[in-house]
DSSP file (Angstrom, degrees, kcal/mol; ACC not computed):
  #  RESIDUE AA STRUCTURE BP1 BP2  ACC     N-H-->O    O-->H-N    N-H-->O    O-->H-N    TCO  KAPPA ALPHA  PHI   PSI    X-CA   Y-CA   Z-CA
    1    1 A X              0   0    0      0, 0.0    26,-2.9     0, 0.0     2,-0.6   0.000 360.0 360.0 360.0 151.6 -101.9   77.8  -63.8
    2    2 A X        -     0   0    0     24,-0.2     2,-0.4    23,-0.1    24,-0.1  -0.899 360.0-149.8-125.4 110.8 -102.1   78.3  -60.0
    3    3 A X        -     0   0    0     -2,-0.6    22,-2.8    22,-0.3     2,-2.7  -0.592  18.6-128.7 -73.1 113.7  -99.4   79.6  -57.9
    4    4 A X        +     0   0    0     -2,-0.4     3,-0.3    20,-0.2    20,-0.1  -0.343  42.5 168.5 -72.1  77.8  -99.0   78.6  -54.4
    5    5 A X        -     0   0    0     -2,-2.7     2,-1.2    18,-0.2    18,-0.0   0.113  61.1  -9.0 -74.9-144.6  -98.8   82.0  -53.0
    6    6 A X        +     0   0    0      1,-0.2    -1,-0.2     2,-0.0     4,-0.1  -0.009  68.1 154.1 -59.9  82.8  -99.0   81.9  -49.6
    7    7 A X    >   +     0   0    0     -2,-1.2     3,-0.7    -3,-0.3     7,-0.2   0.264  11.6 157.7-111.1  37.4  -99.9   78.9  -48.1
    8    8 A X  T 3  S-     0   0    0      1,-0.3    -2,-0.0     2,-0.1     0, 0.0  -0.218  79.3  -2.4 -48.0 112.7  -98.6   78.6  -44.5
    9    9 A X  T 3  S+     0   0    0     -2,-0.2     3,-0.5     4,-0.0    -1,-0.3   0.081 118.7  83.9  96.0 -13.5 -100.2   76.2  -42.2
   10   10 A X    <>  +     0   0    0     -3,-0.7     4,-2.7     1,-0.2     5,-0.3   0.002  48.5 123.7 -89.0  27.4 -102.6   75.4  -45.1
   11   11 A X  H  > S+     0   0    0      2,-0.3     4,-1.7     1,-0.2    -1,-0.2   0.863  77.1  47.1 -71.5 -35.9 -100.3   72.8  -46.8
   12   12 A X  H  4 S+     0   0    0     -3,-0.5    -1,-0.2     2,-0.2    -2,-0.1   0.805 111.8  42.5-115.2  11.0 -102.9   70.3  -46.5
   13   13 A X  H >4 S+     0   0    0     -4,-0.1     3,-1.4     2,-0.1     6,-0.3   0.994 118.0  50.9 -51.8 -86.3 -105.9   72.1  -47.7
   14   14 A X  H 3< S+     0   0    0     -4,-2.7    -3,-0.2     1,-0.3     5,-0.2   0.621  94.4  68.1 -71.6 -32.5 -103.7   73.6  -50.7
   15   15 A X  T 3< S+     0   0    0     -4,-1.7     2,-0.4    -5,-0.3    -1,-0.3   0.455  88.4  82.5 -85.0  14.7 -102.2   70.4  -52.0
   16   16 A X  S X> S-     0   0    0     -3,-1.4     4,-2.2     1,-0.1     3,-0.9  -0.765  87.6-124.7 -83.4 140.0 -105.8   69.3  -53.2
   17   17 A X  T 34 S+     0   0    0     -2,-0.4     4,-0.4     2,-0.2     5,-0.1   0.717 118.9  56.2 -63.1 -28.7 -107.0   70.6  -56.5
   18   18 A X  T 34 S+     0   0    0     -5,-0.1    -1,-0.2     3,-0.1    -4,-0.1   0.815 113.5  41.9 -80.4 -34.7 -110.0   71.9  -54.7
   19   19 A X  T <>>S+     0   0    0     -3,-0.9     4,-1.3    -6,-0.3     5,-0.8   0.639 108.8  54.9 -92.3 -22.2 -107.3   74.1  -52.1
   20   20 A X  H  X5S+     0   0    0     -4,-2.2     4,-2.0     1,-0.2     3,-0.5   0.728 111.1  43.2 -96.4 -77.1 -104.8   75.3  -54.6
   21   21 A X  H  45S+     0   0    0     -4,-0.4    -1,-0.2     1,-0.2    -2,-0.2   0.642 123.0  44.8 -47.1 -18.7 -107.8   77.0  -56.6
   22   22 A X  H  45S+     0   0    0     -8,-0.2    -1,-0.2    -2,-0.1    -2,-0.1   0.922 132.7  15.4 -63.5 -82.0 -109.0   78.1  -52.7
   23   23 A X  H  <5S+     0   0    0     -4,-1.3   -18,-0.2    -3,-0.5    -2,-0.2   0.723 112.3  80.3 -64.5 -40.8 -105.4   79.4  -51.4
   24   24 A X  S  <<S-     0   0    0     -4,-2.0     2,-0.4    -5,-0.8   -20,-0.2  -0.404  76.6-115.7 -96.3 166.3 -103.3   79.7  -54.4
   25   25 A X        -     0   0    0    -22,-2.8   -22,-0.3    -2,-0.2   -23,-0.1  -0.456  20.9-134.7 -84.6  53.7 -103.2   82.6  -57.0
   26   26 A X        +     0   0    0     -2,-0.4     2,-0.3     1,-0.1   -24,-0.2   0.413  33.7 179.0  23.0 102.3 -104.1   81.9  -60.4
   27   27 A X        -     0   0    0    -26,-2.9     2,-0.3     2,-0.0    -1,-0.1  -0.879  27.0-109.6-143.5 144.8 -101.3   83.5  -63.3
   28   28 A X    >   -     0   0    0     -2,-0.3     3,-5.1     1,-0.0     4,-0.1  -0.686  45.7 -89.4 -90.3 137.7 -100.9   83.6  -66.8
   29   29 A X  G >  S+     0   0    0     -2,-0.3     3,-1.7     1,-0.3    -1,-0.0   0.524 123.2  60.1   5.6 -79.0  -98.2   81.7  -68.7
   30   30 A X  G 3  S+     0   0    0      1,-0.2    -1,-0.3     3,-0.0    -3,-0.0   0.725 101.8  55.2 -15.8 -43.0  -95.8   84.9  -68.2
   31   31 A X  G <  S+     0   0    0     -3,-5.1     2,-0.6     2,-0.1    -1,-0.2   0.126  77.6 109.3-119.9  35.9  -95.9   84.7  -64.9
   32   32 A X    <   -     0   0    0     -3,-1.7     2,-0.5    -4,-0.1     3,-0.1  -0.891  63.9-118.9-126.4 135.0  -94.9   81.4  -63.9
   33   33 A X        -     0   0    0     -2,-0.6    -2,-0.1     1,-0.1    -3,-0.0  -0.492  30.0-106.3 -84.8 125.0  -91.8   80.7  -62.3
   34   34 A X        -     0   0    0     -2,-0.5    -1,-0.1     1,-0.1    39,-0.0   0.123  37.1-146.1 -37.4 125.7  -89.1   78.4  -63.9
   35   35 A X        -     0   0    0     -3,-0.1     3,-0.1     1,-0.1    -1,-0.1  -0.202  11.7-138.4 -68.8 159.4  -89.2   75.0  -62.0
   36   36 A X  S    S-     0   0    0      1,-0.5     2,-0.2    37,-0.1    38,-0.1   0.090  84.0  -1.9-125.4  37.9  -86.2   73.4  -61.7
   37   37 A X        -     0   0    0     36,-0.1    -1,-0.5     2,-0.0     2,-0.4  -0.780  68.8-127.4 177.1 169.5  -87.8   69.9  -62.5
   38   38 A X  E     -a   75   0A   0     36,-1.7    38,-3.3    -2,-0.2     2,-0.5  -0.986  16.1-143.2-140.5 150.5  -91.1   68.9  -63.1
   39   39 A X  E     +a   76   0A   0     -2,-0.4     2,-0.5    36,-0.2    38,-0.2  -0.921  27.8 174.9-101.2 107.6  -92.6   66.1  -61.0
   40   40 A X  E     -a   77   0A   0     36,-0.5    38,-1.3    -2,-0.5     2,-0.2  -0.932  23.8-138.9-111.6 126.6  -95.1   63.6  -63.1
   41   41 A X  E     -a   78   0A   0     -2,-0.5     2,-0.3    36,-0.2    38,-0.1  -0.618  20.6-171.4 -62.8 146.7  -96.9   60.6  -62.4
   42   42 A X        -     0   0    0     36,-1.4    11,-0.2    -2,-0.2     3,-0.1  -0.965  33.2-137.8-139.5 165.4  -97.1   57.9  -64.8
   43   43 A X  S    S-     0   0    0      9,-1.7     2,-0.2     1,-0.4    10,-0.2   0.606  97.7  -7.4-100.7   5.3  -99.2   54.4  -65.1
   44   44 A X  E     -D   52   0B   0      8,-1.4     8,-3.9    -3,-0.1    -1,-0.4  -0.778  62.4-155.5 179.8 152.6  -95.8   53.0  -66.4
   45   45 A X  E     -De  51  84B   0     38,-2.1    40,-1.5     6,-0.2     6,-0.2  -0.908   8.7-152.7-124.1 147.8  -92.0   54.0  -67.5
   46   46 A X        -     0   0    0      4,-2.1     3,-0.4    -2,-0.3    40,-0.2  -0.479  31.2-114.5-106.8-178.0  -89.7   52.3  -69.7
   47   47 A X  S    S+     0   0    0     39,-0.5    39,-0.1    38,-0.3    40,-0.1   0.273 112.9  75.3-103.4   1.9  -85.6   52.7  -69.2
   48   48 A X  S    S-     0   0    0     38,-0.1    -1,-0.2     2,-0.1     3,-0.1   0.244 123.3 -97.6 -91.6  32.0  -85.9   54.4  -72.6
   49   49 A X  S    S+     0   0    0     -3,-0.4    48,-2.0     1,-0.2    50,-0.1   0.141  74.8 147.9  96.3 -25.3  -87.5   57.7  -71.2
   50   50 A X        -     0   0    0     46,-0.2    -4,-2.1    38,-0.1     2,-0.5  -0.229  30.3-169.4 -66.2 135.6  -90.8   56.7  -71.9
   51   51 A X  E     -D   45   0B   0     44,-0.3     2,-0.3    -6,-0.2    -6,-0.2  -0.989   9.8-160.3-156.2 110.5  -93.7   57.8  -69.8
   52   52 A X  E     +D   44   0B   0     -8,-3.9    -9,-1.7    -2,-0.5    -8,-1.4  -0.785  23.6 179.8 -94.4 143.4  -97.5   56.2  -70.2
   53   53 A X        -     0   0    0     -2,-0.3   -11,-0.1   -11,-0.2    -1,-0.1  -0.370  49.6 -72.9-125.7-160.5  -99.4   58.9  -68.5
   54   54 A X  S    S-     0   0    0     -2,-0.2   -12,-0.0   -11,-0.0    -2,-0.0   0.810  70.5-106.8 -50.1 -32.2 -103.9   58.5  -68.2
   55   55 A X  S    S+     0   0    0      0, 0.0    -3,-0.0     0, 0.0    -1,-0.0   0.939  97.9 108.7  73.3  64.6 -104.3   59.3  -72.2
   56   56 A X  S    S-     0   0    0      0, 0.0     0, 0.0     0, 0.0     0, 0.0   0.109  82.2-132.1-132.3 -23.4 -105.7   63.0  -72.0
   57   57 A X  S  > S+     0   0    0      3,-0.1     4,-3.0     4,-0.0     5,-0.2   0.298  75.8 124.2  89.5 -30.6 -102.0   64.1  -73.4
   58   58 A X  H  >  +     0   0    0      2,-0.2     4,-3.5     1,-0.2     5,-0.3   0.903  63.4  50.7 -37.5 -55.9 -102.4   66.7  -70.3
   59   59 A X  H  > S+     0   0    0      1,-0.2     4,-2.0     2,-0.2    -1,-0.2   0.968 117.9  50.8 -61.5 -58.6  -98.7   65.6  -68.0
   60   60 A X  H  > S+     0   0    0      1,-0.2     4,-4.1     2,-0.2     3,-0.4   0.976 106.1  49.4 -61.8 -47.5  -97.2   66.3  -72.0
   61   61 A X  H  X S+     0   0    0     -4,-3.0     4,-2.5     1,-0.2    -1,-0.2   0.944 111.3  55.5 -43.7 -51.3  -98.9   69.8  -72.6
   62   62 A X  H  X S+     0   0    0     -4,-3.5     4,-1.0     1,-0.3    -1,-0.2   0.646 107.5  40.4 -74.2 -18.5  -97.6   70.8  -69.4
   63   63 A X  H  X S+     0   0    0     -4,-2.0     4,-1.9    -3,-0.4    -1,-0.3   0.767 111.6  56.2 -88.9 -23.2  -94.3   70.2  -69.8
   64   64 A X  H  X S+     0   0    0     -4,-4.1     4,-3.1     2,-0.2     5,-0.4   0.994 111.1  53.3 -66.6 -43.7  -94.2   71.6  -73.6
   65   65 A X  H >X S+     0   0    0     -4,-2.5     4,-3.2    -5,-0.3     3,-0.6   0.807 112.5  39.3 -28.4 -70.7  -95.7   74.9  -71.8
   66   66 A X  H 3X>S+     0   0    0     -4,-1.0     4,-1.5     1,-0.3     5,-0.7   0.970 120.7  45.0 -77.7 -58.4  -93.1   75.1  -69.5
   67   67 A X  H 3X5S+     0   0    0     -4,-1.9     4,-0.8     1,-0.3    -1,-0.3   0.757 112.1  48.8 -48.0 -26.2  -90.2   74.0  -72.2
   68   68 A X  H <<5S+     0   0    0     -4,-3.1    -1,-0.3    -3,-0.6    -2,-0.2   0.985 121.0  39.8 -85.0 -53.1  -91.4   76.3  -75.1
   69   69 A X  H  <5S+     0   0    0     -4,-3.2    -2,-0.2    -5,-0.4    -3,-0.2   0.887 133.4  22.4 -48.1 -53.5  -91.5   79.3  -72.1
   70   70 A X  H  <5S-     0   0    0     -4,-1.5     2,-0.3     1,-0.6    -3,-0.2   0.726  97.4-125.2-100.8 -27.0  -87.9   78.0  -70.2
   71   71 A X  S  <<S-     0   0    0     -4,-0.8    -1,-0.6    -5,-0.7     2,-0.3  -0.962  71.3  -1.7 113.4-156.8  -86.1   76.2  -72.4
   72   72 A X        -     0   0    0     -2,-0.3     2,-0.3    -4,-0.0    -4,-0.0  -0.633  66.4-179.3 -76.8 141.2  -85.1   72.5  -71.3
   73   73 A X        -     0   0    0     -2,-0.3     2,-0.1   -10,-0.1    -6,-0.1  -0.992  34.9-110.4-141.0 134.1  -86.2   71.5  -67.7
   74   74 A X        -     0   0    0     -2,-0.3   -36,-1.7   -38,-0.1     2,-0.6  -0.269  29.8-153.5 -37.6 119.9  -85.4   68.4  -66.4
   75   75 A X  E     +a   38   0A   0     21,-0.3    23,-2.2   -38,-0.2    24,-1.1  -0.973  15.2 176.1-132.6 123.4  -88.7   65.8  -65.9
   76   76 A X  E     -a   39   0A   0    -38,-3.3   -36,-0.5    -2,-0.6     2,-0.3  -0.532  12.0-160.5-106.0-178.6  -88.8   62.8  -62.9
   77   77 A X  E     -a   40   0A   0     -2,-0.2    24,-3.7   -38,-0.2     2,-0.5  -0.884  11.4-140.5-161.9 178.3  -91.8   60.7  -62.4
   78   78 A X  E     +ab  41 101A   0    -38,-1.3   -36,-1.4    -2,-0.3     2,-0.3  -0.973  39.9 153.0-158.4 124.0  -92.3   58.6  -58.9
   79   79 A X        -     0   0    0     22,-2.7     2,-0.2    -2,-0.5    24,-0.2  -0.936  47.0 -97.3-156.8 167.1  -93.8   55.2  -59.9
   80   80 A X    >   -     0   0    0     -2,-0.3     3,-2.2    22,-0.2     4,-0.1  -0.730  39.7-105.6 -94.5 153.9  -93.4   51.7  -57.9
   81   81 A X  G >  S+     0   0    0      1,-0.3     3,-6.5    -2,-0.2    -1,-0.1   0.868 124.0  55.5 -11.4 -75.2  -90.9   49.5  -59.0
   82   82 A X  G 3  S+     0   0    0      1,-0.2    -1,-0.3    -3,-0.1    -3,-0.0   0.677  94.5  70.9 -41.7 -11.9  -93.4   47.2  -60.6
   83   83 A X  G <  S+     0   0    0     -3,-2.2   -38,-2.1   -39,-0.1     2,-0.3   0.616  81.9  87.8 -86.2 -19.1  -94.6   50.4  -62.6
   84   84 A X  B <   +e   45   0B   0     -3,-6.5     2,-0.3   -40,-0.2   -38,-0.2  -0.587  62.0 166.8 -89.9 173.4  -91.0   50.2  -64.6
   85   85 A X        -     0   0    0    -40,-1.5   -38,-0.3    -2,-0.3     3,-0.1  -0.961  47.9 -97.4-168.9 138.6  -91.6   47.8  -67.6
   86   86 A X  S    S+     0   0    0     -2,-0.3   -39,-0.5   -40,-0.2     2,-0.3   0.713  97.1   1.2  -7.2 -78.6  -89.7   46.9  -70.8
   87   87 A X        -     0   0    0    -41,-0.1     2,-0.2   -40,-0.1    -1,-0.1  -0.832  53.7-153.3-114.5 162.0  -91.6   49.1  -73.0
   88   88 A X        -     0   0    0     -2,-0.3   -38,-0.1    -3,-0.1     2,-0.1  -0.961  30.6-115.1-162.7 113.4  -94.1   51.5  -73.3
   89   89 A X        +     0   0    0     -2,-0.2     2,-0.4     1,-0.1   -38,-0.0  -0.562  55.3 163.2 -84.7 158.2  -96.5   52.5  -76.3
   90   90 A X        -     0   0    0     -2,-0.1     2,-0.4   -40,-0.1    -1,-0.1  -0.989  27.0-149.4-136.8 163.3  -95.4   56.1  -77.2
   91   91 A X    >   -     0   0    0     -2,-0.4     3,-2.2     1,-0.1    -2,-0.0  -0.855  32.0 -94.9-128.9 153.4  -95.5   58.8  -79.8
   92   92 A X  T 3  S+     0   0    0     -2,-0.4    -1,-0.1     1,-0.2     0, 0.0   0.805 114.5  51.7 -35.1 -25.4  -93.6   61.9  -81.3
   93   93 A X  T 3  S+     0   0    0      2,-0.1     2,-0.4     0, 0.0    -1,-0.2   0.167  82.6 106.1-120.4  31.3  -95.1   64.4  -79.5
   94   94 A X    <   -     0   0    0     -3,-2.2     2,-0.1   -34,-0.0    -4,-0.0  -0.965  68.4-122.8-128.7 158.0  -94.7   63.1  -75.8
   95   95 A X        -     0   0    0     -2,-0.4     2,-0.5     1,-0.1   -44,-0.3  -0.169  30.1-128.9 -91.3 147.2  -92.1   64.7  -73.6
   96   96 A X        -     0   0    0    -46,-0.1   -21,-0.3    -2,-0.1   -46,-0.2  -0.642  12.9-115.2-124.3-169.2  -89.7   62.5  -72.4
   97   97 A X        -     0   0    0    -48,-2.0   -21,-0.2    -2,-0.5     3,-0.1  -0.349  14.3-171.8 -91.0 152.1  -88.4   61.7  -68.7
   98   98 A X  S    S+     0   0    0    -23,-2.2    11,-2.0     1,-0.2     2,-0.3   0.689  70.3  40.0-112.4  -8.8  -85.0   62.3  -67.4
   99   99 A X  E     - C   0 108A   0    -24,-1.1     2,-0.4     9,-0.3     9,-0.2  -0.972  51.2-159.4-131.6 124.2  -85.6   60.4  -63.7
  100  100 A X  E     - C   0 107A   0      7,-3.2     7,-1.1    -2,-0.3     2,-0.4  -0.722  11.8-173.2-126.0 125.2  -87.1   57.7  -62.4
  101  101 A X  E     +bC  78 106A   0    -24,-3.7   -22,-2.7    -2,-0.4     2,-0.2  -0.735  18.2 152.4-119.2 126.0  -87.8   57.8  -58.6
  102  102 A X  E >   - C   0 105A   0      3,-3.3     3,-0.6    -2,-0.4   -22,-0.2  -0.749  54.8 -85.8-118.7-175.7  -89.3   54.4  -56.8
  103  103 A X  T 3  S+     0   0    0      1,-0.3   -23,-0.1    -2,-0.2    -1,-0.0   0.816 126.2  19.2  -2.0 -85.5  -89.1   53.0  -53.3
  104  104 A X  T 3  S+     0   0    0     -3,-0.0     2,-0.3     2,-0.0    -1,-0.3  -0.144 122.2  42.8-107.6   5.4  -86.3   51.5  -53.7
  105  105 A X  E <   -C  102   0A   0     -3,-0.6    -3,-3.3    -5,-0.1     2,-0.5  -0.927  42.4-159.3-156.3 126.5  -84.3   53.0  -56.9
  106  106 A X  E     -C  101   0A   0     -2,-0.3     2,-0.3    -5,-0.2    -5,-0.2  -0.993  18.1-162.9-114.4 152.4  -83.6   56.0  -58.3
  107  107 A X  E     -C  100   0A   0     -7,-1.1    -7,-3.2    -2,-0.5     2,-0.3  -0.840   7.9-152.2-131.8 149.5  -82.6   55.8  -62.1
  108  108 A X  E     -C   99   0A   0     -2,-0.3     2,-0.4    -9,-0.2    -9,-0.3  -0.671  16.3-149.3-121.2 148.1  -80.9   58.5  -63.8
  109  109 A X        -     0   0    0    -11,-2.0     2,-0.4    -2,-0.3   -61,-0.1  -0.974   5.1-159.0 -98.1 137.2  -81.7   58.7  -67.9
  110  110 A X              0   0    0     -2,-0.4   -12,-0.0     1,-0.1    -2,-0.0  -0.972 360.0 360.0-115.3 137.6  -79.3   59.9  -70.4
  111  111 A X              0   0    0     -2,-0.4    -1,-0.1   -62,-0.0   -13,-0.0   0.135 360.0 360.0 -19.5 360.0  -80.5   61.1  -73.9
């Protein structure tokens, strides 16, 4: 994982995949500091929690990382409206969302 140690005045260099391996520090599992959310994209959300991501299963690894380290942490995702939808195909082992933040809405999820 790579920690955005110091990255004043470089904000828009770092926020590239190509600048936080430049600018940021690179730390093992141990040494990463509890979020208090985690921010995902999706290519669509349902209002049951559900969150279609690319299909590489990556956006899920990274939140079991953080959850098997922290415990429960809190998960949004930032979609457009249109981007909520009915349903979603999903499976046991993807995480699900507690937010969903658009334009115009933000939607709260309960368990």
């Amino acid at each position: 994982m790579v920690h955005p140690d110091d990255v004043k005045g470089l904000t828009v260099s770092a926020s590239t995949i190509t600048g936080a391996f430049n600018h940021g520090k690179i730390v093992g599992n141990q040494e990463i500091p509890r979020p208090d959310w985690v921010i995902e994209g999706a290519v669509a959300v349902d209002m049951q929690g559900n969150r279609l991501g690319k299909g590489g299963g990556y956006g899920d690894a990274e939140i079991k990382t953080l959850k098997t380290r922290f415990g429960s942490i809190p998960v949004a995702v930032t979609v457009h409206d249109l981007q909520v939808v009915k349903a979603v195909p999903f499976e046991d082992k993807d995480e699900k969302i507690q937010m969903i933040v658009t334009p115009t809405r933000l939607i709260r999820l309960t368990d």
